[in-house]
C-alpha positions as CSV (number, residue, x, y, z in Angstrom):
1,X,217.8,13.5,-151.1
2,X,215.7,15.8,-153.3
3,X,216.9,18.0,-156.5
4,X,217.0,20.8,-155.0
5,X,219.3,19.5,-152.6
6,X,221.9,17.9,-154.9
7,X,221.9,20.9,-157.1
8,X,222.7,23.1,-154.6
9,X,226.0,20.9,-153.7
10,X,229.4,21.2,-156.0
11,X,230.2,19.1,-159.2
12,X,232.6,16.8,-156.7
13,X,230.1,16.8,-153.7
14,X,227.4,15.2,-156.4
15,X,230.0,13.0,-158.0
16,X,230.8,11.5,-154.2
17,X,227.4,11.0,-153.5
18,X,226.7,9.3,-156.6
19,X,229.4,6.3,-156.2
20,X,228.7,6.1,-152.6
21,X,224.6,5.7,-153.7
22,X,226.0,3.3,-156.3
23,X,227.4,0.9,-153.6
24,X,224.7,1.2,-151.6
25,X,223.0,0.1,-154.6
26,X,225.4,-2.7,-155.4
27,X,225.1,-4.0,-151.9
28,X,221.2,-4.2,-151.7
29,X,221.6,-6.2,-155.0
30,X,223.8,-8.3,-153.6
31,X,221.9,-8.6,-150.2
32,X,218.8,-9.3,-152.1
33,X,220.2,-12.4,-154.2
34,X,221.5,-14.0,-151.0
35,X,218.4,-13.8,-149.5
36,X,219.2,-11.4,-146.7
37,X,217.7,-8.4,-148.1
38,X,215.3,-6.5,-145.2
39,X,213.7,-3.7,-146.9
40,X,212.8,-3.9,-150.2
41,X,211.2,-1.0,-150.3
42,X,215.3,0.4,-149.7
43,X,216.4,-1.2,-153.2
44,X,213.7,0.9,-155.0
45,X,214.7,4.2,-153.4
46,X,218.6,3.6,-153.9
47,X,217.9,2.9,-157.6
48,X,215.7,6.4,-157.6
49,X,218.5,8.6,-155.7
50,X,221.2,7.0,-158.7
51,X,219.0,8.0,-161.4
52,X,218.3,11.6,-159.3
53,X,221.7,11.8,-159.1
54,X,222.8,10.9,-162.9
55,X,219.8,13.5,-163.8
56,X,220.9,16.3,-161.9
57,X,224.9,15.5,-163.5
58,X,223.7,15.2,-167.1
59,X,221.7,18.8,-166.6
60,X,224.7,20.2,-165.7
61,X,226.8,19.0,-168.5
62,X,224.6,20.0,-171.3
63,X,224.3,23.2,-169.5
64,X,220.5,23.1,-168.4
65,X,221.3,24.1,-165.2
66,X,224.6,24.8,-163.4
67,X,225.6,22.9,-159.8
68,X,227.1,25.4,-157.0
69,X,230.0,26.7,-157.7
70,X,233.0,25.1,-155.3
71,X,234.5,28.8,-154.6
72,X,231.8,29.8,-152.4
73,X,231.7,26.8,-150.2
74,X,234.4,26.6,-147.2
């Protein structure tokens, strides 16, 4: 998922993605210490979209740039 893309969701819809990419993240670590790990390649990119994610959050709560607002979504 790009920037663009998470700041264009609400404050929940990024808060959602963010623990769901931190299990992801928390399963390919765990995956990868048994052994059993595919694509490593997949490790690096979860631990990019966290940080993307936790970017994106932290601009938003020192007011760099606003998320959508929830009102206009349905």
């Amino acid at each position: 998922m790009k920037a663009y893309e998470i700041r264009n969701m609400t404050l929940e819809e990024v808060r959602r993605a963010l623990r769901d990419a931190e299990e992801n993240l928390a399963n390919l670590r765990m995956q990868q210490a048994l052994g059993r790990l595919e694509d490593p390649m997949g490790l690096r990119k979860a631990k990019r979209e966290v940080a993307r994610l936790k970017t994106v959050l932290r601009e938003h709560e020192l007011g760099i740039r606003r998320l959508a607002s929830g009102e206009a979504r349905s």
